[in-house]
ChimeraX commands (.cxc) that place a marker at each C-alpha (Angstrom):
marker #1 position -107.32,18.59,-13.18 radius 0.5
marker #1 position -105.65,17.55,-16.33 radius 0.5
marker #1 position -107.92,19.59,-18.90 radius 0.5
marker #1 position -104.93,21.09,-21.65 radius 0.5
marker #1 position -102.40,20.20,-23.47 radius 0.5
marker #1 position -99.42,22.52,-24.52 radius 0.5
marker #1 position -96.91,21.67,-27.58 radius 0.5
marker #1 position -93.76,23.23,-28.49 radius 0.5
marker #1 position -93.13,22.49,-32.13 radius 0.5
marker #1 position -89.24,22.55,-32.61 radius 0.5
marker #1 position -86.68,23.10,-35.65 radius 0.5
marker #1 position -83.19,23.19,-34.77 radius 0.5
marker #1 position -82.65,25.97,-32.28 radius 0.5
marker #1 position -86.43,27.47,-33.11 radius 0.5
marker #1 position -89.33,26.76,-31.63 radius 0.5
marker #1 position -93.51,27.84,-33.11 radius 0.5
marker #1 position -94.42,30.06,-30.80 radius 0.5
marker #1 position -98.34,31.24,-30.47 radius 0.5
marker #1 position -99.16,35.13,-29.23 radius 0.5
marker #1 position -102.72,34.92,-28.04 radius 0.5
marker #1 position -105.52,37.23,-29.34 radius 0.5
marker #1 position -107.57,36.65,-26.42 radius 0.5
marker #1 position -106.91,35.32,-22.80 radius 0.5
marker #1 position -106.01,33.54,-20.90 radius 0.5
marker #1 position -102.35,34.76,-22.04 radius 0.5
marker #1 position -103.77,37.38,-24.40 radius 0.5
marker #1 position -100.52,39.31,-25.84 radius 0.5
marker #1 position -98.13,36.76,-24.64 radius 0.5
marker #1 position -96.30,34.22,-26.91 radius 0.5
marker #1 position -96.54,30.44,-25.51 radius 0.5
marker #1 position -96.92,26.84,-26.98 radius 0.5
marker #1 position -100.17,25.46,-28.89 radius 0.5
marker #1 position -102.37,23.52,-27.77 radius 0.5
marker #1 position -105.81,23.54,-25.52 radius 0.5
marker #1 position -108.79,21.69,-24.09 radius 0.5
marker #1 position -108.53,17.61,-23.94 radius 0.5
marker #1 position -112.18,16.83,-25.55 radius 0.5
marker #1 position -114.43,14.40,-23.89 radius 0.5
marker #1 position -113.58,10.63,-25.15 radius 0.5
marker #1 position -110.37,12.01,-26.63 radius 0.5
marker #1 position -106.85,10.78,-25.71 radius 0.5
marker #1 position -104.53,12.84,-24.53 radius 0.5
marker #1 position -102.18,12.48,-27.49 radius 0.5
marker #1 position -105.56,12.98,-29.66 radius 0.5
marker #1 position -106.13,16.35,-28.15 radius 0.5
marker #1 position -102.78,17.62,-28.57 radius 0.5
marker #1 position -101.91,16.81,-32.49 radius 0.5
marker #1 position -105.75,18.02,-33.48 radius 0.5
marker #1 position -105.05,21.23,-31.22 radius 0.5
marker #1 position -101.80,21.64,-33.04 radius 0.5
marker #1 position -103.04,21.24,-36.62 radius 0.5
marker #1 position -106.04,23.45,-35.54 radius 0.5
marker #1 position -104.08,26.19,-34.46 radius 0.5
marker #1 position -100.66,25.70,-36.96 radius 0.5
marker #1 position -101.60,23.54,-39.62 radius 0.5
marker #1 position -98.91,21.13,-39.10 radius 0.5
marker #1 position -100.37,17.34,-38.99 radius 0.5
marker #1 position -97.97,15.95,-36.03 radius 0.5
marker #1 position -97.79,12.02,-35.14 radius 0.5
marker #1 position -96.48,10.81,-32.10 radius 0.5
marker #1 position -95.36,13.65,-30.25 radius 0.5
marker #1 position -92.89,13.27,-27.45 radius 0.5
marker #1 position -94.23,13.10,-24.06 radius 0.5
marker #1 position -92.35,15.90,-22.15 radius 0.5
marker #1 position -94.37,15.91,-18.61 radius 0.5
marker #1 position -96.87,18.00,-17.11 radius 0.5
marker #1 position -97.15,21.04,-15.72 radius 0.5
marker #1 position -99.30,22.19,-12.25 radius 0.5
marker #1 position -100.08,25.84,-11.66 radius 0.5
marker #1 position -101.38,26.09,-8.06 radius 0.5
marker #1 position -103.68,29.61,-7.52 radius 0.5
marker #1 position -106.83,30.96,-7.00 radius 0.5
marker #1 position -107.44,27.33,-9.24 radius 0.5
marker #1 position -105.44,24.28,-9.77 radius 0.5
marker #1 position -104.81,23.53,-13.61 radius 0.5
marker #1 position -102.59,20.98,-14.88 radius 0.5
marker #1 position -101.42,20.35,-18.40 radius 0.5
marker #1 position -99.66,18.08,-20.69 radius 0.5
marker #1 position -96.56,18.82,-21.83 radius 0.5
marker #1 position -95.50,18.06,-25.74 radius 0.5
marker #1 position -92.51,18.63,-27.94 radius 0.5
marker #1 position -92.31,17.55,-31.73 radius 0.5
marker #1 position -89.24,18.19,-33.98 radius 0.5
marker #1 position -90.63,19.68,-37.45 radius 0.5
marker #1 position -89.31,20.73,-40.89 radius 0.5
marker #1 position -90.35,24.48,-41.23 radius 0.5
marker #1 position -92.97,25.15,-44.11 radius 0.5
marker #1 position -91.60,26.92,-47.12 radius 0.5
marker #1 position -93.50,30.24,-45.76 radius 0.5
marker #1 position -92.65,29.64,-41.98 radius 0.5
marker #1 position -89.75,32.33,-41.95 radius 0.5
marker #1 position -93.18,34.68,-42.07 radius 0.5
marker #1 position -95.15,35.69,-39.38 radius 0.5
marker #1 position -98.59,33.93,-40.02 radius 0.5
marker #1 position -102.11,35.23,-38.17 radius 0.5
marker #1 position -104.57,32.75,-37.11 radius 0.5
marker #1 position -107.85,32.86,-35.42 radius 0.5
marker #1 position -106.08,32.27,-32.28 radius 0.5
marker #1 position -103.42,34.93,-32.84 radius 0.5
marker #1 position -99.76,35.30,-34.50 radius 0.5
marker #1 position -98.07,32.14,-34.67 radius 0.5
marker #1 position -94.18,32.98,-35.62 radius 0.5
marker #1 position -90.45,30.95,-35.12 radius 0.5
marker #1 position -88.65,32.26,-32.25 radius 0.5
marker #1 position -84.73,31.36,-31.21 radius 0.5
marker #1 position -84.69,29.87,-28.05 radius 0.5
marker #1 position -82.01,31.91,-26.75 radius 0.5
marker #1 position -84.52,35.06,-27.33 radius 0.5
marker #1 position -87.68,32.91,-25.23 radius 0.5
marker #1 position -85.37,32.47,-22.67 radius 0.5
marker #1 position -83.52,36.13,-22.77 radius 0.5
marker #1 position -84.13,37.37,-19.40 radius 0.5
marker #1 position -85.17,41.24,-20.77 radius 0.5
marker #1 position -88.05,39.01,-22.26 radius 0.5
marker #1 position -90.97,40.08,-21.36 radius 0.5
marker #1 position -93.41,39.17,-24.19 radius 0.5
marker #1 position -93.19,35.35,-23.07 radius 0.5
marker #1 position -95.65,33.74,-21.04 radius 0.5
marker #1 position -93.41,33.42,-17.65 radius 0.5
marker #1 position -94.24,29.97,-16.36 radius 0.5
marker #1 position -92.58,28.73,-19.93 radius 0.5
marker #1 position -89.16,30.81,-19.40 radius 0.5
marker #1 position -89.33,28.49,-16.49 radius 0.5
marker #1 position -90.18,25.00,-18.27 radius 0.5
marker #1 position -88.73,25.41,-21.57 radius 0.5
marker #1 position -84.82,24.97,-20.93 radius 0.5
marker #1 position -85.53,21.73,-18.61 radius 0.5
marker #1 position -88.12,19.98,-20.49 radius 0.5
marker #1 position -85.80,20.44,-23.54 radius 0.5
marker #1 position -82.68,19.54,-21.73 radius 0.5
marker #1 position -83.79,16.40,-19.79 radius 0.5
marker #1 position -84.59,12.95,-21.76 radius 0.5
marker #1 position -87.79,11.83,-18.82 radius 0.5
marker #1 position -90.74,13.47,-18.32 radius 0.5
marker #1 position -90.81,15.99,-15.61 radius 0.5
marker #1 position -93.17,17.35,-13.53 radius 0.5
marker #1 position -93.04,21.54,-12.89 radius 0.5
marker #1 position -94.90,22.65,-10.30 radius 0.5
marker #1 position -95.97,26.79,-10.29 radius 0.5
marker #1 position -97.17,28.37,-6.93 radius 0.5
marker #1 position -99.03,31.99,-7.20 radius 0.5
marker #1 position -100.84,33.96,-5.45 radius 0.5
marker #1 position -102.90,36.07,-8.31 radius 0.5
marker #1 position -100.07,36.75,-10.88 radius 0.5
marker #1 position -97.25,36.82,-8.55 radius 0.5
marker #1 position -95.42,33.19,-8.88 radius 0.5
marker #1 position -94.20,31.92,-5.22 radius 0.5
marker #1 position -92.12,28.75,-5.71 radius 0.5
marker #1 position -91.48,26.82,-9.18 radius 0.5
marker #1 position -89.82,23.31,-8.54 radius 0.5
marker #1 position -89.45,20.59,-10.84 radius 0.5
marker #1 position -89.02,17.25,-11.10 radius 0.5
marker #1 position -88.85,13.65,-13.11 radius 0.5
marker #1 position -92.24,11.80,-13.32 radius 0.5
marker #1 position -92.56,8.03,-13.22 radius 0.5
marker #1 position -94.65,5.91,-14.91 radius 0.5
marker #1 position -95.30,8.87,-17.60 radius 0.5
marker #1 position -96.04,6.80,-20.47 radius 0.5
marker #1 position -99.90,5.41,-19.91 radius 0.5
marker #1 position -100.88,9.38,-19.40 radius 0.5
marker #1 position -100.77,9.73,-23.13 radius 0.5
marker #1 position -102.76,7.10,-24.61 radius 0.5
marker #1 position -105.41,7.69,-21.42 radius 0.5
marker #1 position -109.01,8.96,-22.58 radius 0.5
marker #1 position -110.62,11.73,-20.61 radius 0.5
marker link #1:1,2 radius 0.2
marker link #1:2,3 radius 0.2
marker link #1:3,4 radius 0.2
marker link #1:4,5 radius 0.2
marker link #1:5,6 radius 0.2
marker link #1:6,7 radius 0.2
marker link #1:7,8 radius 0.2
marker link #1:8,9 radius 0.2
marker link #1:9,10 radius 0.2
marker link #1:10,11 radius 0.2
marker link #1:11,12 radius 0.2
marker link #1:12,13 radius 0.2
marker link #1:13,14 radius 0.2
marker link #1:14,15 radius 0.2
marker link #1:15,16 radius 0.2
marker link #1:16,17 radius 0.2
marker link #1:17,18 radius 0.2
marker link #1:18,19 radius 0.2
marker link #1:19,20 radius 0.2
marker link #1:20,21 radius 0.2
marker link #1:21,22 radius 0.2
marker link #1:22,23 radius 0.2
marker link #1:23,24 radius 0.2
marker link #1:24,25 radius 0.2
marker link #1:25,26 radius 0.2
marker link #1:26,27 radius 0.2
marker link #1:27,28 radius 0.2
marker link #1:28,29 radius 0.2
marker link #1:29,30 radius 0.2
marker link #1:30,31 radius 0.2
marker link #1:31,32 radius 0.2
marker link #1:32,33 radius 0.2
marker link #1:33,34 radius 0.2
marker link #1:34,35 radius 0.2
marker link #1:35,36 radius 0.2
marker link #1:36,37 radius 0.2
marker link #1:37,38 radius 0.2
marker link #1:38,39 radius 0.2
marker link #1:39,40 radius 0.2
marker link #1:40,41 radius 0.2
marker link #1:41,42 radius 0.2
marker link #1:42,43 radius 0.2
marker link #1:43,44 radius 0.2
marker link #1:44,45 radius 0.2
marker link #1:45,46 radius 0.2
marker link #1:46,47 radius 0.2
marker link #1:47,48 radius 0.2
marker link #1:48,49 radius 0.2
marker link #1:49,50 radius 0.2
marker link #1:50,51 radius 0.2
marker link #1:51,52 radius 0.2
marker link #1:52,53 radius 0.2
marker link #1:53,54 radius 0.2
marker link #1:54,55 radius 0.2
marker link #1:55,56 radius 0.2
marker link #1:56,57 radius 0.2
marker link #1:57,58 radius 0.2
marker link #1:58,59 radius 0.2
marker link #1:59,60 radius 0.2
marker link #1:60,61 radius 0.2
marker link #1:61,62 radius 0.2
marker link #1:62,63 radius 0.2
marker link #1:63,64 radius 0.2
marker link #1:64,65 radius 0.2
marker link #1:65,66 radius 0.2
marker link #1:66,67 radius 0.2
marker link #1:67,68 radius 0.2
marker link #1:68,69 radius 0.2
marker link #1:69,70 radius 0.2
marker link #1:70,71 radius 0.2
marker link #1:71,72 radius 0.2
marker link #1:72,73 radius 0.2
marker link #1:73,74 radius 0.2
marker link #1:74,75 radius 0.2
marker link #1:75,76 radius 0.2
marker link #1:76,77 radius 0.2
marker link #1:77,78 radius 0.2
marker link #1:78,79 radius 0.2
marker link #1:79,80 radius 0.2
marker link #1:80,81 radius 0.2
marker link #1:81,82 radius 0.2
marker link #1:82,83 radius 0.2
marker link #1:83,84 radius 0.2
marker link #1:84,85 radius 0.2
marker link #1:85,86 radius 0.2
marker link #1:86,87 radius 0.2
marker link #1:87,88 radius 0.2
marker link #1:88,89 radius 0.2
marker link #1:89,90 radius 0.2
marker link #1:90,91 radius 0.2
marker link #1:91,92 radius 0.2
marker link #1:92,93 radius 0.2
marker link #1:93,94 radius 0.2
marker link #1:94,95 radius 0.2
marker link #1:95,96 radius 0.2
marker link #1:96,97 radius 0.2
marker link #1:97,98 radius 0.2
marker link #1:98,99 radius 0.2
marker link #1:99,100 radius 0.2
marker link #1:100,101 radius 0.2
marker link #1:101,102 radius 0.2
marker link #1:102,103 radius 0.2
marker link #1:103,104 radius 0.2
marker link #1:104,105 radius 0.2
marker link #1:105,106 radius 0.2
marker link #1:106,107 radius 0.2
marker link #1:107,108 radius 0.2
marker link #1:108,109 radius 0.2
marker link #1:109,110 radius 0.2
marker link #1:110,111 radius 0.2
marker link #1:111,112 radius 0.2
marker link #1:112,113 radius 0.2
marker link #1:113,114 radius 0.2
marker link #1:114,115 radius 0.2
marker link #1:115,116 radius 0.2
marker link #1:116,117 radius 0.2
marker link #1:117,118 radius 0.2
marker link #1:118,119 radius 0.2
marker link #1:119,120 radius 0.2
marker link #1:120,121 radius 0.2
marker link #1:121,122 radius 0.2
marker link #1:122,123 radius 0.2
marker link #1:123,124 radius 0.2
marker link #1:124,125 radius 0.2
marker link #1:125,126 radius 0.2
marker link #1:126,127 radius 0.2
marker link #1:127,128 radius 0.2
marker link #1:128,129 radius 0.2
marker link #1:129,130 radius 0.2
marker link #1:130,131 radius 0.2
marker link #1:131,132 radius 0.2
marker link #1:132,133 radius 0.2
marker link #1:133,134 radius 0.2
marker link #1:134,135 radius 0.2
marker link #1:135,136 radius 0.2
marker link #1:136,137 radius 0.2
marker link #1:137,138 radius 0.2
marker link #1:138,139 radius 0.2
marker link #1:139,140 radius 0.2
marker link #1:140,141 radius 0.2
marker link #1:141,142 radius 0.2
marker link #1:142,143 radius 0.2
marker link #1:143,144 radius 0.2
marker link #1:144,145 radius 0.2
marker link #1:145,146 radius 0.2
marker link #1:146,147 radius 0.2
marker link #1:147,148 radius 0.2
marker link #1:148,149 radius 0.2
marker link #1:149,150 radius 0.2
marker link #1:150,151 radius 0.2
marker link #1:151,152 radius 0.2
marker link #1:152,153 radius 0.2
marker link #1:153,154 radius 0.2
marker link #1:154,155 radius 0.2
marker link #1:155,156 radius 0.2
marker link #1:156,157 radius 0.2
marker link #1:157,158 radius 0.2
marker link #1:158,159 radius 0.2
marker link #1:159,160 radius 0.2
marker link #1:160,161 radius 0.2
marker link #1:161,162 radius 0.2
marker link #1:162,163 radius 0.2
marker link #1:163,164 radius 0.2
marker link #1:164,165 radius 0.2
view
């Protein structure tokens, strides 16, 4: 169930957002990340998805939880954050192959009048930055229509990120 990984690359009150070119999420700004390779680690998956898709060559990223979306599938992803220097250049908007990566205040991800941001991370974001343990967020839907959203702490957290899928 555990096929993705999702990082939020952080600088003071800013965080790399990516808006997607193509779907799933096409137009909407969200985290980086993607697929967990065969034979790759968890951790693995999400720094080469992060340089892939931002350049940025991340170490050790902190484990931040996971998060379950319950709908016509089930889906489940690993949750990442990583505090970064900006690049020189990373006041500009940048296109990529996998659409416009671009720093965003948190205050405007989380502005309720938002609606360019994926909605399941206006959800996440504020807890998964705000508490120290891994957390678990739970998303409940029925087609695009989200039903219940509950979250909380995850125990024994730390083996998920070293395991190989």
């Amino acid at each position: 169930m555990y096929r993705y990984t999702l990082c939020l690359l952080k600088s003071e009150n800013e965080v790399l957002l990516l808006n997607r070119e193509k779907p799933p999420a096409m137009g909407l700004w969200n985290g980086v990340g993607g697929k967990i390779e065969s034979g790759e680690t968890v951790e693995a998956s999400v720094c080469r998805e992060v340089f892939e898709e931002t350049g940025y060559k991340i170490e050790h990223p902190l484990y931040k939880g996971e998060v379950i979306l319950h709908g016509e599938q089930q889906v489940g992803m690993h949750l990442f954050v990583v505090e970064v220097t900006k690049h020189e250049a990373a006041d500009k908007v940048q296109r990529t192959r996998e659409g416009i990566l671009e720093w965003k205040q948190i205050d405007w991800v989380l502005h309720p009048d938002n609606m360019g941001i994926i909605s399941n991370l206006k959800q996440y974001l504020q807890p998964m930055l705000d508490h120290p343990m891994p957390r678990r967020h739970t998303f409940r839907y029925d087609g695009h229509e989200l039903l219940t959203y509950t979250h909380d702490q995850l125990d024994e957290a730390s083996s998920i990120v070293h395991k190989t899928r």
